[in-house]
C-alpha positions as a Markdown table, in Angstrom:
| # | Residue | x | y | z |
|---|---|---|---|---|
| 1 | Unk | 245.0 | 157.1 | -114.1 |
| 2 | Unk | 248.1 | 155.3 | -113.5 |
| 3 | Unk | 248.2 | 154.8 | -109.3 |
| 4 | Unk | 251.4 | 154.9 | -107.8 |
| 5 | Unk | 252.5 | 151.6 | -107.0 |
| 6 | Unk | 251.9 | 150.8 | -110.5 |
| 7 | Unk | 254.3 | 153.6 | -111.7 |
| 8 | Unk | 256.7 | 151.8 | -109.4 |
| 9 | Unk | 256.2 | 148.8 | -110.4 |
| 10 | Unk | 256.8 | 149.7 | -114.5 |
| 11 | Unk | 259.5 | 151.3 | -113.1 |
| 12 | Unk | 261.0 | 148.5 | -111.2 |
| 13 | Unk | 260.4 | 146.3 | -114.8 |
| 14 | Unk | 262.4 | 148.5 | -116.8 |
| 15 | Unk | 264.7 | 148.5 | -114.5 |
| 16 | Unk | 265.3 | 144.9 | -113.8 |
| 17 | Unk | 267.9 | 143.0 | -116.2 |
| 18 | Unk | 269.6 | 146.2 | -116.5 |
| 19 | Unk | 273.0 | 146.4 | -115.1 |
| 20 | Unk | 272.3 | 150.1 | -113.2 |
| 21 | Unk | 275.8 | 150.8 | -112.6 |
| 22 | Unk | 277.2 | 151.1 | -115.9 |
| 23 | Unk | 274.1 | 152.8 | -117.4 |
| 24 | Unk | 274.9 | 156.5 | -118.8 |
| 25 | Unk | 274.0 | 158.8 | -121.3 |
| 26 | Unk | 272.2 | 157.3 | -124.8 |
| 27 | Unk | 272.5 | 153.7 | -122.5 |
| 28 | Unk | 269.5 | 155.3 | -121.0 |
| 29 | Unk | 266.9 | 156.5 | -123.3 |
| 30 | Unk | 265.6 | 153.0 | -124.6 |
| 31 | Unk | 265.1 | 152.5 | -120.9 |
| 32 | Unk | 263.2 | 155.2 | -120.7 |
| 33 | Unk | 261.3 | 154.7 | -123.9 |
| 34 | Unk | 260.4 | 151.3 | -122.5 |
| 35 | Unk | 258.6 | 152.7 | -119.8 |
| 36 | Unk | 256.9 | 155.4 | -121.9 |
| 37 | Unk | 255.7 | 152.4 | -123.9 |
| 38 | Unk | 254.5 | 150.6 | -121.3 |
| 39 | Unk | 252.5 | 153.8 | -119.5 |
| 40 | Unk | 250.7 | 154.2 | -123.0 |
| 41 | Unk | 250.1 | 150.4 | -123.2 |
| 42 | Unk | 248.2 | 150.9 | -119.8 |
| 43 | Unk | 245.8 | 153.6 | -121.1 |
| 44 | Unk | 245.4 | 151.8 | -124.6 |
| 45 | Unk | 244.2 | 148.6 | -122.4 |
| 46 | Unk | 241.6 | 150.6 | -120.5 |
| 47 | Unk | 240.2 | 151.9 | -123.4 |
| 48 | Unk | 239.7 | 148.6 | -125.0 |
| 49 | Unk | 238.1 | 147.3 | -121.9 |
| 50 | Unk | 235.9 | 150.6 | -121.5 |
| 51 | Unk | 234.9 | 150.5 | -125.5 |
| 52 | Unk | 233.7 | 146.4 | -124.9 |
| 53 | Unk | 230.3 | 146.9 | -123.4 |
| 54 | Unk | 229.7 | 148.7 | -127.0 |
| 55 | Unk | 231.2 | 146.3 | -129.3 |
| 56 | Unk | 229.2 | 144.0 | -127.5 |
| 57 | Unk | 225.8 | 146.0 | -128.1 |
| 58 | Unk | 226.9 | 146.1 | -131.6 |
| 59 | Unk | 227.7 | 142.5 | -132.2 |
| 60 | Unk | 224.0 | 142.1 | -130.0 |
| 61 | Unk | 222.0 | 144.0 | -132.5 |
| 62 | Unk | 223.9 | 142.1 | -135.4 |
| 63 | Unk | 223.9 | 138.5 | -134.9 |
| 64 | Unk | 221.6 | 138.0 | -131.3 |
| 65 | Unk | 218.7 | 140.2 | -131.3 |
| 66 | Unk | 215.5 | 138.1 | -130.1 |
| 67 | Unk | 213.0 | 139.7 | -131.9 |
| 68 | Unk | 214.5 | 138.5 | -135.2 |
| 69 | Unk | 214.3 | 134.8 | -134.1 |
| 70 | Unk | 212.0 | 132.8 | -136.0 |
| 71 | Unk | 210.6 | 131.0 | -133.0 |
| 72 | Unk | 208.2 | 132.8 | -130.2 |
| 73 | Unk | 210.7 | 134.4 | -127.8 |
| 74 | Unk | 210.0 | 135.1 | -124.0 |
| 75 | Unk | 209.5 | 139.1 | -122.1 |
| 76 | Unk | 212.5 | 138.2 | -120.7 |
| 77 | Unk | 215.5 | 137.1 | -123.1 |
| 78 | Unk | 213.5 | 141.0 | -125.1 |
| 79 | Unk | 214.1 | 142.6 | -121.9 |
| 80 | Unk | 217.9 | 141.3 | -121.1 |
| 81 | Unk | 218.7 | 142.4 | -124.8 |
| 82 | Unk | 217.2 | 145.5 | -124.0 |
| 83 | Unk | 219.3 | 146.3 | -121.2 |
| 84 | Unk | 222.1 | 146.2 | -123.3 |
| 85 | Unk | 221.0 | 147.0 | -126.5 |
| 86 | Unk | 219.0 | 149.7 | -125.7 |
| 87 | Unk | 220.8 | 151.3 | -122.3 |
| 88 | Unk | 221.7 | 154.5 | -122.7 |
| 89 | Unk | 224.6 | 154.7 | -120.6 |
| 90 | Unk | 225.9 | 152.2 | -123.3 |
| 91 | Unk | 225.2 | 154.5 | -126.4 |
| 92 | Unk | 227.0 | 157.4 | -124.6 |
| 93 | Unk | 229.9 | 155.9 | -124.5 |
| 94 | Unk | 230.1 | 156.4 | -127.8 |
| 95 | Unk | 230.4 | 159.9 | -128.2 |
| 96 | Unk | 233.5 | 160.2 | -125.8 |
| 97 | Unk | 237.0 | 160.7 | -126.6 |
| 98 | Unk | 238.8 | 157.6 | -125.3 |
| 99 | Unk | 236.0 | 155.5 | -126.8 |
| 100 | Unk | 236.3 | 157.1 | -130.3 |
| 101 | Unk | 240.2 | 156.9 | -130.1 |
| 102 | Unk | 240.1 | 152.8 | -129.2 |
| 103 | Unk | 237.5 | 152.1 | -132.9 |
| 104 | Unk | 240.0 | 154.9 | -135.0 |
| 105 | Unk | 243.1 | 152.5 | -133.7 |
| 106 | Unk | 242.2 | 149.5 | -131.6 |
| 107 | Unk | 245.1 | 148.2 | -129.7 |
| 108 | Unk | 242.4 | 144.9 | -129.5 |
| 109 | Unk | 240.3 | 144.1 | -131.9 |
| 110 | Unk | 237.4 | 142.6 | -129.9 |
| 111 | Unk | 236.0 | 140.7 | -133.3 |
| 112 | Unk | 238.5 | 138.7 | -133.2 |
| 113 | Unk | 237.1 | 137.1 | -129.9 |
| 114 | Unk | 233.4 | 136.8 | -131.6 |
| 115 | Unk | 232.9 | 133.8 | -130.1 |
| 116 | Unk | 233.7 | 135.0 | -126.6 |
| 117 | Unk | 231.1 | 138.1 | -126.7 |
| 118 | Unk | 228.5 | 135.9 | -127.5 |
| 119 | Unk | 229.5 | 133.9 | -124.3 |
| 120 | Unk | 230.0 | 136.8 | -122.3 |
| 121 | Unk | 226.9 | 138.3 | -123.0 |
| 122 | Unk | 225.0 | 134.6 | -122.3 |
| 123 | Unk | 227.1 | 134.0 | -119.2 |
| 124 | Unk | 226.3 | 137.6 | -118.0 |
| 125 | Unk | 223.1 | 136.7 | -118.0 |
| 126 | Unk | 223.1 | 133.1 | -115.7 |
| 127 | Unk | 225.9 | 134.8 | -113.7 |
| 128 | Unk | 225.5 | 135.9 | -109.7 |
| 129 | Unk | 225.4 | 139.4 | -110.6 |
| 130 | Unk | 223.6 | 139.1 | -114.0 |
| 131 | Unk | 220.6 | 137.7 | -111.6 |
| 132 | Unk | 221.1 | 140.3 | -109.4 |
| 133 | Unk | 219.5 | 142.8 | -111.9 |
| 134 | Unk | 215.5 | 143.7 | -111.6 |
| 135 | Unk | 215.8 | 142.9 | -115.3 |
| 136 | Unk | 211.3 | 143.7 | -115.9 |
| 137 | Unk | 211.7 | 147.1 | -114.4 |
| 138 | Unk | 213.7 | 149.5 | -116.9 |
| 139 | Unk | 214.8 | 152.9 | -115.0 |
| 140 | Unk | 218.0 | 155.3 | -114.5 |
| 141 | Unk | 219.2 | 153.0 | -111.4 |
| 142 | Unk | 218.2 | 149.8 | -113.4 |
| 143 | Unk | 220.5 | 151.0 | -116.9 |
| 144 | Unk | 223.2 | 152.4 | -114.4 |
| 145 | Unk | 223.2 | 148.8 | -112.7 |
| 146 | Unk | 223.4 | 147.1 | -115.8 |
| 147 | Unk | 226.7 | 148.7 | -117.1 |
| 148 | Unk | 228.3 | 148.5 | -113.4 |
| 149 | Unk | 227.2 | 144.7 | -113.4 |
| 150 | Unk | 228.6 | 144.2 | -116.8 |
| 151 | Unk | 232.1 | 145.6 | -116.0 |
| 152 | Unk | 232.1 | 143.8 | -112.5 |
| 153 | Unk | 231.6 | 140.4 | -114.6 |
| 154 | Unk | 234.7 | 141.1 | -117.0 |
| 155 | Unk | 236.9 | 142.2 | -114.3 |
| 156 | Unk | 235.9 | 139.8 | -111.0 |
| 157 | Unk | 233.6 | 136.9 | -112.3 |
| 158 | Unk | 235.3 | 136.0 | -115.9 |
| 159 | Unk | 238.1 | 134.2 | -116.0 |
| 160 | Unk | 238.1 | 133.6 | -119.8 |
| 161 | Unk | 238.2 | 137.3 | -119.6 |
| 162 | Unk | 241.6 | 137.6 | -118.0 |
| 163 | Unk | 243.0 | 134.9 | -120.2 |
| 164 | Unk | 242.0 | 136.7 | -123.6 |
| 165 | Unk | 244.0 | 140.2 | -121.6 |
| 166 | Unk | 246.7 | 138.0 | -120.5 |
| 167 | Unk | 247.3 | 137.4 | -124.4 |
| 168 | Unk | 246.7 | 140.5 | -125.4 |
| 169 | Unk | 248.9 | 142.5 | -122.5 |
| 170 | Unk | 251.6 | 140.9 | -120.6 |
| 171 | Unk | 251.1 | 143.4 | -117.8 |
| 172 | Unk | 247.3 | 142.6 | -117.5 |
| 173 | Unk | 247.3 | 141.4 | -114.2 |
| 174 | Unk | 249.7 | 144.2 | -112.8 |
| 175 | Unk | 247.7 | 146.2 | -114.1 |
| 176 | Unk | 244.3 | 145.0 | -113.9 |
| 177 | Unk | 243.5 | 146.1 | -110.8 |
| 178 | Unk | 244.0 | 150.0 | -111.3 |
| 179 | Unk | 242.2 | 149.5 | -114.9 |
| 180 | Unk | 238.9 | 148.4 | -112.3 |
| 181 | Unk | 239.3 | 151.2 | -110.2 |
| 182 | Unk | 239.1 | 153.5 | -113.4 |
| 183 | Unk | 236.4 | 151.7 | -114.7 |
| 184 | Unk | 234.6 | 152.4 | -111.3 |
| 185 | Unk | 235.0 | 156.0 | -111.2 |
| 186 | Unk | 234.0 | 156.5 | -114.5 |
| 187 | Unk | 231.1 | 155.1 | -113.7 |
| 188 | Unk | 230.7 | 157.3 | -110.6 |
| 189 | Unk | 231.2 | 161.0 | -112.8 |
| 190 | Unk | 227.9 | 159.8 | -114.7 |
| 191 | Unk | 225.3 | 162.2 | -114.5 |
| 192 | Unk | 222.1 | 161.0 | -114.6 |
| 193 | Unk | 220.3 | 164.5 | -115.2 |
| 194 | Unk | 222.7 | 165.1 | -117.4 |
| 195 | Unk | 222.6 | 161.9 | -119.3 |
| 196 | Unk | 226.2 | 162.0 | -120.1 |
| 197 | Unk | 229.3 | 160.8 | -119.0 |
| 198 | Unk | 232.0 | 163.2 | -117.6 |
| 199 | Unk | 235.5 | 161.6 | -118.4 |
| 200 | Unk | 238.5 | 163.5 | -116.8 |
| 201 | Unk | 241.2 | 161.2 | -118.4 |
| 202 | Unk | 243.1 | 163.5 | -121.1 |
| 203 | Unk | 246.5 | 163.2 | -122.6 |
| 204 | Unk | 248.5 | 165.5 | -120.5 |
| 205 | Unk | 247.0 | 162.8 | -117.6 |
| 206 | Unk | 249.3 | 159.7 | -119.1 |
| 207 | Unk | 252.4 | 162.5 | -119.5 |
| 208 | Unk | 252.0 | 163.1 | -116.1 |
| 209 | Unk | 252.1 | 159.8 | -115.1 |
| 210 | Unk | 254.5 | 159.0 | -117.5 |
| 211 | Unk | 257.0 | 161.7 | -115.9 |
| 212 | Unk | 256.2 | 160.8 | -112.5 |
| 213 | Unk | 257.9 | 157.3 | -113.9 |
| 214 | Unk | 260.6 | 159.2 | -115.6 |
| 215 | Unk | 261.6 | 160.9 | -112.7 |
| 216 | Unk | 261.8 | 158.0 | -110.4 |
| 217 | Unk | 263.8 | 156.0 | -112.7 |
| 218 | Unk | 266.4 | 158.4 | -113.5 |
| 219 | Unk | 267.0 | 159.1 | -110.3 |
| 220 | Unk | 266.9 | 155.5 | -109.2 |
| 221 | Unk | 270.0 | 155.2 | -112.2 |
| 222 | Unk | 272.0 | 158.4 | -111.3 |
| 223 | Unk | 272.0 | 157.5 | -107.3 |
| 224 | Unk | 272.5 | 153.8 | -107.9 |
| 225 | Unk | 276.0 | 153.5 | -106.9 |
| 226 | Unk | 275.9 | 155.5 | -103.9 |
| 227 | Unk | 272.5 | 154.4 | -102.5 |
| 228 | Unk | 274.6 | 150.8 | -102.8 |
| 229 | Unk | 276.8 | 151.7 | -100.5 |
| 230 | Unk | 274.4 | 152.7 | -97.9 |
| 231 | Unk | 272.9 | 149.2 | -98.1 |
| 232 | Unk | 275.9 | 147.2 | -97.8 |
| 233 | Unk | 276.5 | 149.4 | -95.0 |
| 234 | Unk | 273.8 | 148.2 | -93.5 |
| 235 | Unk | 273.9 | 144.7 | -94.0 |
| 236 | Unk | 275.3 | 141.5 | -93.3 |
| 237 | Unk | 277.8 | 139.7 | -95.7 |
| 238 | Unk | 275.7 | 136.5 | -95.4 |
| 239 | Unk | 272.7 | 138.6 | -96.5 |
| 240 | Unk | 274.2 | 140.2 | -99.1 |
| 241 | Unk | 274.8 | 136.5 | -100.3 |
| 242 | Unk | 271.4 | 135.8 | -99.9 |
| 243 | Unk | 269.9 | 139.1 | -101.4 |
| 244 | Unk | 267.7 | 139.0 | -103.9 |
| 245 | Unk | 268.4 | 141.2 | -107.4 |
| 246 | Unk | 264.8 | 142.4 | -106.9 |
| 247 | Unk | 264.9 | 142.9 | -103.2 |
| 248 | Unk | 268.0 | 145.3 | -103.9 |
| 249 | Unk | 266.6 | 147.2 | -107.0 |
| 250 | Unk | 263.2 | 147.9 | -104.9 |
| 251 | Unk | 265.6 | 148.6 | -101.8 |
| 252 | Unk | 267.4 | 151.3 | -103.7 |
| 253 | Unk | 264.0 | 153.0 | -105.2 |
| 254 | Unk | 262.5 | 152.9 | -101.8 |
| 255 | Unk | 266.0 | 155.1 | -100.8 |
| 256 | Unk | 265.5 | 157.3 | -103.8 |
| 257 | Unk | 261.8 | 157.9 | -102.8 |
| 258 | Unk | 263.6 | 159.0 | -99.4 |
| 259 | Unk | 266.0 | 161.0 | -100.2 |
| 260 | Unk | 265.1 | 162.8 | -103.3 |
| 261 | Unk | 260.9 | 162.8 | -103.5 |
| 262 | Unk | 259.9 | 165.6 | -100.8 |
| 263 | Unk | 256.1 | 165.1 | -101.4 |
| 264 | Unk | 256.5 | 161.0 | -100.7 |
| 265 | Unk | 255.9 | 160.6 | -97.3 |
| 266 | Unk | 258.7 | 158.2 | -95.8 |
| 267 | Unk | 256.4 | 155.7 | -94.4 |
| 268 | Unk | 254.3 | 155.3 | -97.4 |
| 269 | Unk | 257.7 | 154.7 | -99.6 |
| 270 | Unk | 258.5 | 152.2 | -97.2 |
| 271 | Unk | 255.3 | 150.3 | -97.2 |
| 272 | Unk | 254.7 | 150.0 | -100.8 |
| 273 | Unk | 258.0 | 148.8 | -101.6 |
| 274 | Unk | 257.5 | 146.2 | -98.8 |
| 275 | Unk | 254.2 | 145.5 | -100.3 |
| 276 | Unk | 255.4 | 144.8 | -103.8 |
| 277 | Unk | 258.3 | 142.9 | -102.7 |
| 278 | Unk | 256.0 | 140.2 | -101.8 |
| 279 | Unk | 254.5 | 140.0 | -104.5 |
| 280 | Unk | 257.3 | 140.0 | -106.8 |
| 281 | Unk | 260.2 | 138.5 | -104.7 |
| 282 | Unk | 261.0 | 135.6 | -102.8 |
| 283 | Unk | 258.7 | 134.7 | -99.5 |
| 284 | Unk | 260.6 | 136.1 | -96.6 |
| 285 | Unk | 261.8 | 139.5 | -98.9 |
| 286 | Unk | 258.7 | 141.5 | -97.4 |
| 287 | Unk | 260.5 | 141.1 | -93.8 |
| 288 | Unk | 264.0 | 141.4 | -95.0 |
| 289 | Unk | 263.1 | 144.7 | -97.5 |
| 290 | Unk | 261.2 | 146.6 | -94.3 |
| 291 | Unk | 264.2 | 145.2 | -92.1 |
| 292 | Unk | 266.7 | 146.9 | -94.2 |
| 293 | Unk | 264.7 | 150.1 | -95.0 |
| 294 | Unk | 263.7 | 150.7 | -91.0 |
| 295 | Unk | 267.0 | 150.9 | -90.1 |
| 296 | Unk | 268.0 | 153.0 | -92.6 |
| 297 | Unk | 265.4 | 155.5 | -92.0 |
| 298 | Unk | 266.4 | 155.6 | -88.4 |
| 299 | Unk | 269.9 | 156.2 | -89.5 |
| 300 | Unk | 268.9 | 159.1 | -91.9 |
| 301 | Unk | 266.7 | 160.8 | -89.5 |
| 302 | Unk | 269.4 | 160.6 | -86.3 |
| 303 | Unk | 271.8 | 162.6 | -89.4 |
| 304 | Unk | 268.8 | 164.6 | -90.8 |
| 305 | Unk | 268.9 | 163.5 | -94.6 |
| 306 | Unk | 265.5 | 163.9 | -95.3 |
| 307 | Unk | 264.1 | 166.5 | -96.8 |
| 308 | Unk | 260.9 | 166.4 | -95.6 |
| 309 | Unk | 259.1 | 169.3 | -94.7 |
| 310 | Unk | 255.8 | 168.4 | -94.7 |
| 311 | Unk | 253.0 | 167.4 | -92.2 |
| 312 | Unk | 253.1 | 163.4 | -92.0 |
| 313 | Unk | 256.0 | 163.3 | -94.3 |
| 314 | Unk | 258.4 | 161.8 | -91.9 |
């Protein structure tokens, strides 16, 4: 699922080259539908990248299968086949949902890149954690490490990897990091005794996360103008010169979050939006965003605007 600085940070995108205070009314729904869009992109990528380890079996079987060679081939190069071709994490994968709904309608169509499955699955092989399989001792563990290995390659040890997402999805490397973390615990619901996956992703997971986005970006719109005022209250007319347009849309979410998300505790709103401030702003915004925010909190707390209620909230 979507985490929640990534919801922020589609948010903040949609956001950004938008002139907030004029938005109203119809002006808002292809704003909104930009995020929706985005949000489904997300999923759509992580099923692509989930579905690869089996259109890579399948191009294995098809075009690099050993025992078909006409030359004498080695135990090893049958058994590192094997342990892709013939793993039966692998093979579950395609019975499920997400899997099925990527080969109805892929958003990328992985034979186009035939050339780089037959390096990935080569390179695999010769890579740190390729070599870090027992490869001649086939077991539960030994299949299980196998897919986990695989996935790590793509997403930490592959750099032609990122540049095929890059081209395929703008957002891959905003994204790219939650799209791991999912890959990871779907690894971790496998049950072995079983011998099935148990994938908890459904559809009414992306509306969620979709209106979680929603939310924060209408609110972020309707309080604009008066959330603008509190920060040029509280700052400087030399840095309100020097204020970045980023650093004051992130600013005024962070406030939103405050003023108008109960459940968000205060300190977490703050850090985030310090957090992706640096990565998205200038160098010195980090300081200059928790700067602004800190003394605002203070200010609301002394007048007891926050409705926080909860343990930890404040």
């Amino acid at each position: 699922m979507l985490t929640r600085r990534l919801i922020r940070i589609k948010v903040f995108q949609s956001l950004y080259g938008e002139t907030l205070s004029t938005i109203s009314g119809s002006q808002l729904h292809p704003i909104v539908n930009k995020l929706k869009k985005s949000s489904v992109g997300f999923y759509q990528t992580f099923q692509s990248v989930l579905a690869f380890p089996l259109v890579c079996k399948q191009f294995m079987e098809n075009h690099l299968n050993p025992k078909e060679e006409k030359y004498i081939v080695d135990e090893l190069s049958v058994k590192t086949y094997e342990s892709i071709a013939n793993n039966p994490i692998i093979k579950d994968l395609e019975n499920q949902n997400l899997v099925i709904e990527y080969f109805n309608n892929p958003s990328i169509n992985w034979l186009d890149y035939d050339g780089f499955i037959r390096e990935a699955y080569q390179s695999f092989i010769k890579s740190k954690i390729g070599n870090s399989i027992d490869i001649l001792n086939p077991n539960w563990p030994f299949f299980f490490q196998t897919i986990k290995a695989f996935f790590d390659y793509l997403m930490i040890d592959n750099p032609n990897f990122d540049q095929i997402m890059e081209g395929e999805r703008m957002q891959w490397y905003d994204e790219k990091l939650a799209i791991d973390l999912m890959l990871q615990n779907v690894l971790k619901t496998y049950k072995t005794e079983k011998g099935q996956f148990q994938l908890k992703i459904k559809k009414d997971h992306v509306l969620r996360d979709q209106n979680l986005g929603i939310d924060l970006l209408e609110k972020t719109i309707a309080h604009y103008d008066e959330i603008q005022d509190i920060i040029d209250e509280q700052t400087t007319k030399w840095e309100l010169e020097r204020m970045a347009k980023v650093d004051r849309i992130l600013m005024t979410m962070a406030l939103v979050e405050m003023l108008h998300f109960s459940d968000i505790p205060v300190k977490v709103s703050i850090n985030e939006y310090i957090d992706i401030a640096k990565a998205y702003s200038t160098k010195d915004s980090g300081k200059f965003v928790n700067g602004i925010l800190d003394k605002i909190k203070k200010e609301f707390v002394e007048a007891d605007k926050l409705n926080k209620s909860g343990r930890g909230l404040l």
